[in-house]
C-alpha positions as semicolon CSV with decimal commas, in nm:
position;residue;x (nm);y (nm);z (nm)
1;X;-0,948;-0,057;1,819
2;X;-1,234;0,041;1,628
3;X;-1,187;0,192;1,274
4;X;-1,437;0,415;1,124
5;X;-1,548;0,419;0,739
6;X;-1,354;0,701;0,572
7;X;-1,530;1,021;0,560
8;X;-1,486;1,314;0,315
9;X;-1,628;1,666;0,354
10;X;-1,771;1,870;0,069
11;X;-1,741;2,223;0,170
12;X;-1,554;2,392;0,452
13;X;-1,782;2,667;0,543
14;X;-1,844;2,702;0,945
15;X;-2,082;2,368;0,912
16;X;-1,797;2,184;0,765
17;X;-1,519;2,315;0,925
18;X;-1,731;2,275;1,247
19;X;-1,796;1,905;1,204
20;X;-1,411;1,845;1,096
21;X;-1,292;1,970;1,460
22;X;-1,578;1,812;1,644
23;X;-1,564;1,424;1,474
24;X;-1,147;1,479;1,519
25;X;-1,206;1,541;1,869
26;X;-1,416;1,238;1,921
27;X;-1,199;0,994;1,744
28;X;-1,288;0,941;1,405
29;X;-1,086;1,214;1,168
30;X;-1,240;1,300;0,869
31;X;-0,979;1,157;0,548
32;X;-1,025;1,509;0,391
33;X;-1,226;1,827;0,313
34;X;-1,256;1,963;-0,061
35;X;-1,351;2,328;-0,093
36;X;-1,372;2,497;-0,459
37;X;-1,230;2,799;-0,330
38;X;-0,871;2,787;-0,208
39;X;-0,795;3,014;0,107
40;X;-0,615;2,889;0,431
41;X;-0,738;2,604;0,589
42;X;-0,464;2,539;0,854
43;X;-0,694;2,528;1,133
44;X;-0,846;2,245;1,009
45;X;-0,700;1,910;1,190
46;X;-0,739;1,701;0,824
47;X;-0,597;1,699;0,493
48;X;-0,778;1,956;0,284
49;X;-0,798;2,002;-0,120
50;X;-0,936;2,267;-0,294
51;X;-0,961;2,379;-0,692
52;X;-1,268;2,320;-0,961
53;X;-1,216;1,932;-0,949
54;X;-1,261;1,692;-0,687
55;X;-0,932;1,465;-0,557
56;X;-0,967;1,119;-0,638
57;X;-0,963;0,984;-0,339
58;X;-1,270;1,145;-0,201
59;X;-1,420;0,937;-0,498
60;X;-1,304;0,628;-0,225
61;X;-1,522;0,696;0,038
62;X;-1,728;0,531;0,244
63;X;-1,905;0,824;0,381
64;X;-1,967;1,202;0,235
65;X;-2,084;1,494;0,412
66;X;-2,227;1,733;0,164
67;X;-2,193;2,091;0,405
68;X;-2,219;2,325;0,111
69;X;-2,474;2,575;0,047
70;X;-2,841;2,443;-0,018
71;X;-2,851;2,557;-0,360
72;X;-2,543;2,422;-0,446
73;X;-2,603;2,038;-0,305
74;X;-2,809;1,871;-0,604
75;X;-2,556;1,984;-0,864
76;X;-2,213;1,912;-0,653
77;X;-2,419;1,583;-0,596
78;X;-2,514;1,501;-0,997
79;X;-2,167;1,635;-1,043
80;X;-1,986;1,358;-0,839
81;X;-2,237;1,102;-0,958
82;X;-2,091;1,130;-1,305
83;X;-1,758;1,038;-1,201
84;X;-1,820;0,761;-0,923
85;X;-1,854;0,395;-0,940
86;X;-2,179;0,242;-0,984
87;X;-2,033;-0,020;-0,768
88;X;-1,967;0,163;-0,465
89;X;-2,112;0,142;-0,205
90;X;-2,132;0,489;-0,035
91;X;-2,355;0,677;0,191
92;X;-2,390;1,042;0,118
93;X;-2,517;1,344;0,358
94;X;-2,660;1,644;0,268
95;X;-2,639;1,914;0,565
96;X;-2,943;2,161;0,464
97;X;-3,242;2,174;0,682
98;X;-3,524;2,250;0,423
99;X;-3,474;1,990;0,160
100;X;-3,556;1,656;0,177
101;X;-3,322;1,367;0,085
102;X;-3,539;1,314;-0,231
103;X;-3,291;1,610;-0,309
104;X;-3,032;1,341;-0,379
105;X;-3,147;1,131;-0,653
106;X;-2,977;0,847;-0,758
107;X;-3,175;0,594;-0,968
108;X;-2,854;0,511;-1,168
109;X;-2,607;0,410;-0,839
110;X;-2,824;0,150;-0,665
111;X;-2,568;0,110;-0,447
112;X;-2,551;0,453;-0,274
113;X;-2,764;0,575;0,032
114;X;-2,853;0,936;0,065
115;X;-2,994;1,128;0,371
116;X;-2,951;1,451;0,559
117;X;-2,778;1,487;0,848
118;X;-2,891;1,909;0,990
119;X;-2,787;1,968;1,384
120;X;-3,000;2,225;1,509
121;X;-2,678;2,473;1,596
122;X;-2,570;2,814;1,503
123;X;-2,246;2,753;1,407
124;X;-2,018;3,024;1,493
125;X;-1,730;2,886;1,694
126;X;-1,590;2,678;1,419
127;X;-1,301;2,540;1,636
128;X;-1,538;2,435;1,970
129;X;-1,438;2,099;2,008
130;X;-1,816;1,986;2,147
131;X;-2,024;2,216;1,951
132;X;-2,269;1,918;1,922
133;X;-2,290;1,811;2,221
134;X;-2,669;1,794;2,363
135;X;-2,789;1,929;2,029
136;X;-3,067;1,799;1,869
137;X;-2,987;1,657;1,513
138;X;-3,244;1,627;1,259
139;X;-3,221;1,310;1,009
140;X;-3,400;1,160;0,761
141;X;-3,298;0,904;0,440
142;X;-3,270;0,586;0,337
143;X;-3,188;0,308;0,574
144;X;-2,843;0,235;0,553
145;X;-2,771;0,686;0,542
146;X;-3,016;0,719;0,812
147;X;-2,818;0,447;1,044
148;X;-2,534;0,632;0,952
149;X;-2,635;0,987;1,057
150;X;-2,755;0,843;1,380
151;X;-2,403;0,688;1,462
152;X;-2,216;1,020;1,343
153;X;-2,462;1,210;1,592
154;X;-2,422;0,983;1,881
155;X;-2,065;1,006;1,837
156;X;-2,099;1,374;1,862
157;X;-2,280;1,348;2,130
158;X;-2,572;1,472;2,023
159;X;-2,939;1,389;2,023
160;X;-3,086;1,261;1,668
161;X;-3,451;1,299;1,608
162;X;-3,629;1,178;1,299
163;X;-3,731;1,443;1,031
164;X;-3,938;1,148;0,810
165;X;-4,248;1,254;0,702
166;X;-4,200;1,632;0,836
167;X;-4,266;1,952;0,616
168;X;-3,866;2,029;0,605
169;X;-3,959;2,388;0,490
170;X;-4,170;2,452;0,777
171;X;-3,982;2,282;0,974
172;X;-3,687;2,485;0,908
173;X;-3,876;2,831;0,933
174;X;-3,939;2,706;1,282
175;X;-3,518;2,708;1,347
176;X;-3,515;3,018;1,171
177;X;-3,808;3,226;1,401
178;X;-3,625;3,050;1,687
179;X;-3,265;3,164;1,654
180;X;-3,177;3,439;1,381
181;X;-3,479;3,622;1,482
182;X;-3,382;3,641;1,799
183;X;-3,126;3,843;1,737
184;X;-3,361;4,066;1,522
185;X;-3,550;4,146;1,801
186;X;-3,263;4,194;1,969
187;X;-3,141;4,452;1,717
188;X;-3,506;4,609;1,704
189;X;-3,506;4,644;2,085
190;X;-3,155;4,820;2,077
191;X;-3,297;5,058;1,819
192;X;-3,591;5,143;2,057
193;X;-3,406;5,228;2,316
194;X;-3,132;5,419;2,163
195;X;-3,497;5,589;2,032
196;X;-3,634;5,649;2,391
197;X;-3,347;5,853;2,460
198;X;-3,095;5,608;2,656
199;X;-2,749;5,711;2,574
200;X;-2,461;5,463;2,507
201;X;-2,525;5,080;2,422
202;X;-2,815;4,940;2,514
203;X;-2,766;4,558;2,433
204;X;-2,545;4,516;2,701
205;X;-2,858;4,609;2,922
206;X;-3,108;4,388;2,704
207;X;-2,913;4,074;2,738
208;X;-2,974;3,969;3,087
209;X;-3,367;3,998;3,001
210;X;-3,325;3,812;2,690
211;X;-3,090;3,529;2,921
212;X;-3,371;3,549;3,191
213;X;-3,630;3,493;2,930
214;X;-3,475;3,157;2,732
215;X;-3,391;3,015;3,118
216;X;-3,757;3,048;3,196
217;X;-3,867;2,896;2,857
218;X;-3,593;2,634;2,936
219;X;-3,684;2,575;3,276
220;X;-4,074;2,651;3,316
221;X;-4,229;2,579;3,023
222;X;-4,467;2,732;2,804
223;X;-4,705;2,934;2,875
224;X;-4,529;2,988;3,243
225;X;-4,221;3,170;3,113
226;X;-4,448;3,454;2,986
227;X;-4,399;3,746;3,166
228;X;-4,487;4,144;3,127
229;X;-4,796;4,317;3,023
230;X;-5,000;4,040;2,776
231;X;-4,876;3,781;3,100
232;X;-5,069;4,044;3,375
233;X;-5,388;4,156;3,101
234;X;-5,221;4,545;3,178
235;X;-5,390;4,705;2,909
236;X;-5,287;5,050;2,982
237;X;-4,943;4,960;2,945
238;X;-5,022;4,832;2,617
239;X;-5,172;5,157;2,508
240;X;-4,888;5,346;2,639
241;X;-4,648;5,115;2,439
242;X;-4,847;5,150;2,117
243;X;-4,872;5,564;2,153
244;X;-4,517;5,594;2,217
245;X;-4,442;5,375;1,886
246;X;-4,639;5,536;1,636
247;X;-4,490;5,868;1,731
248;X;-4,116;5,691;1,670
249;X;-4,177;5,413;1,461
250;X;-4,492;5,322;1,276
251;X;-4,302;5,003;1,154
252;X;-4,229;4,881;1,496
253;X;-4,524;4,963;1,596
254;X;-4,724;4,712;1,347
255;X;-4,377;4,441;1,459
256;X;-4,505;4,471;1,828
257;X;-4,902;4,423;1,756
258;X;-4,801;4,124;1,536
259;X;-4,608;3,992;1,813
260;X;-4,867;4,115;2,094
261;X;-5,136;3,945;1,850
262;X;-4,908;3,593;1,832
263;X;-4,874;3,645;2,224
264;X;-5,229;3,634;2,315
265;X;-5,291;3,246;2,308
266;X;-5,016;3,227;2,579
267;X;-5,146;3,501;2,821
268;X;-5,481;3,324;2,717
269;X;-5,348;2,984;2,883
270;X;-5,202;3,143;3,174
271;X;-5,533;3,356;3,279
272;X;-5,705;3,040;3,247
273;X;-5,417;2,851;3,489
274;X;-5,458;3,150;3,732
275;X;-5,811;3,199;3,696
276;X;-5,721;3,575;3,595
277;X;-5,851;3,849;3,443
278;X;-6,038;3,713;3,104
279;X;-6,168;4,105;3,016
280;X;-5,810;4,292;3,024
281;X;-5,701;4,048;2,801
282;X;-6,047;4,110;2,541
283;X;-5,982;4,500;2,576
284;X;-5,590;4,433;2,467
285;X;-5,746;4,239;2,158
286;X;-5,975;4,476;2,052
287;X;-5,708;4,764;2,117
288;X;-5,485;4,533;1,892
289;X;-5,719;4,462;1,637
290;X;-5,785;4,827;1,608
291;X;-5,421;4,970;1,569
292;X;-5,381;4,692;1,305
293;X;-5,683;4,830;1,105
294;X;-5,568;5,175;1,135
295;X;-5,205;5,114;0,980
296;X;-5,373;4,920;0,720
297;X;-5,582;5,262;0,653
298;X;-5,226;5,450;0,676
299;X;-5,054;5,199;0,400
């Protein structure tokens, strides 16, 4: 029977509490979770201890999962450092996407190994027992942390991909424009409709689109999952669309030219695949171009 280093979670926010279900699940139970902040933690499958100072046993172990907030992971880190054993030999985690694992400096415990460990997952059902399955997992570190991170993720089931050497801040505005702004557009679009006139909810008829559109993506590629008006050069339609959102919204209306404008190297690619029409899509530049010169006038 194998036996797994003993792990101890900092933090049991949805990451944490996330990655105590999921490691439980696949046979290797965290020893604990410490949270500063005491509220009820009985859905977690592991021994959990909360108040201002850390338990002494987490000082024990073999493995530590930092899952707290990123501006609180260089001073829980220091914090710890000042208690724990120069001796010991312990890899640590941080879980934060846009810092590096420079973050966790250690020049006086040559012993430890630092890293980050950040699963590309919006983490919102805490108690889904393979949340991290088939997710991409982003890690970087030292040796012995990064060997670490990539045995936690292929325990998990996941995919690990190096992050050594990447711009973690861009790379992290990348997740972000992927996945929470989705759901801004999702909330703009609602607003636009409720706008036109539609009565009752209007997500529930935006969602299929929005499904359709990340299959495609998923399933065709880019540029081939573009669709619509910038996909066909239908620069009418694109007039239409920019009249009828300066009457409602001059806001949205500068959103949509920034996104038509970002859209253009994609219907760009696909005229050229399909030998289309090159001159509907210069007249929708131009039209852009010219609506974003005229708001700048307005502001």
């Amino acid at each position: 029977m194998h036996t797994h280093p003993t792990l101890w979670l900092i933090g049991a926010g949805r990451l944490g509490s996330a990655l105590c279900h999921s490691l439980y699940t696949q046979g290797w139970s965290p020893t604990g979770i410490w949270n500063r902040s005491s509220r009820d933690f009985s859905h977690l499958p592991c021994h959990t201890s909360t108040g201002p100072h850390p338990p002494q046993a987490l000082y024990e172990a073999d493995v530590v999962l930092l899952t707290v907030a990123d501006d609180a992971i260089q001073n829980t880190f220091s914090r710890l450092l000042q208690k724990w054993s120069t001796k010991a030999k312990t890899i640590f985690l941080h879980c934060s996407g846009r810092l590096s694992s420079d973050t966790l400096s250690h020049e006086t415990h040559r012993t430890l190994s630092v890293g980050g460990f950040h699963p590309l997952q919006a983490i919102t059902d805490i108690q889904k027992a393979q949340l991290f399955e088939d997710i991409a997992v982003g890690i970087d570190g030292e040796p012995d942390a990064f060997q670490q991170a990539q045995a936690i993720v292929e325990l998990l089931g996941g995919e690990a991909f190096s992050l050594e050497g990447v711009d973690k801040a861009l790379y992290h505005a990348a997740a972000v424009t992927a996945s929470n702004y989705l759901v801004t557009l999702a909330s703009v679009a609602q607003g636009l409709l409720k706008d036109a006139g539609l009565q009752g909810e209007g997500l529930p008829l935006l969602l299929p689109l929005m499904k359709i559109a990340l299959h495609n993506i998923e399933r065709r590629g880019l540029p081939e999952a573009l669709t619509g008006p910038l996909a066909r050069a239908d620069n009418a339609t694109i007039a239409a669309h920019l009249q009828a959102l300066e009457s409602v919204s001059p806001v949205h209306k500068d959103l949509y030219v920034k996104l038509a404008q970002h859209t253009l190297p994609l219907a760009t690619q696909l005229q050229i695949q399909r030998e289309g029409n090159d001159e509907g899509l210069d007249a929708i530049k131009k039209m852009l171009s010219t609506s974003e010169e005229s708001s700048r006038k307005r502001k």
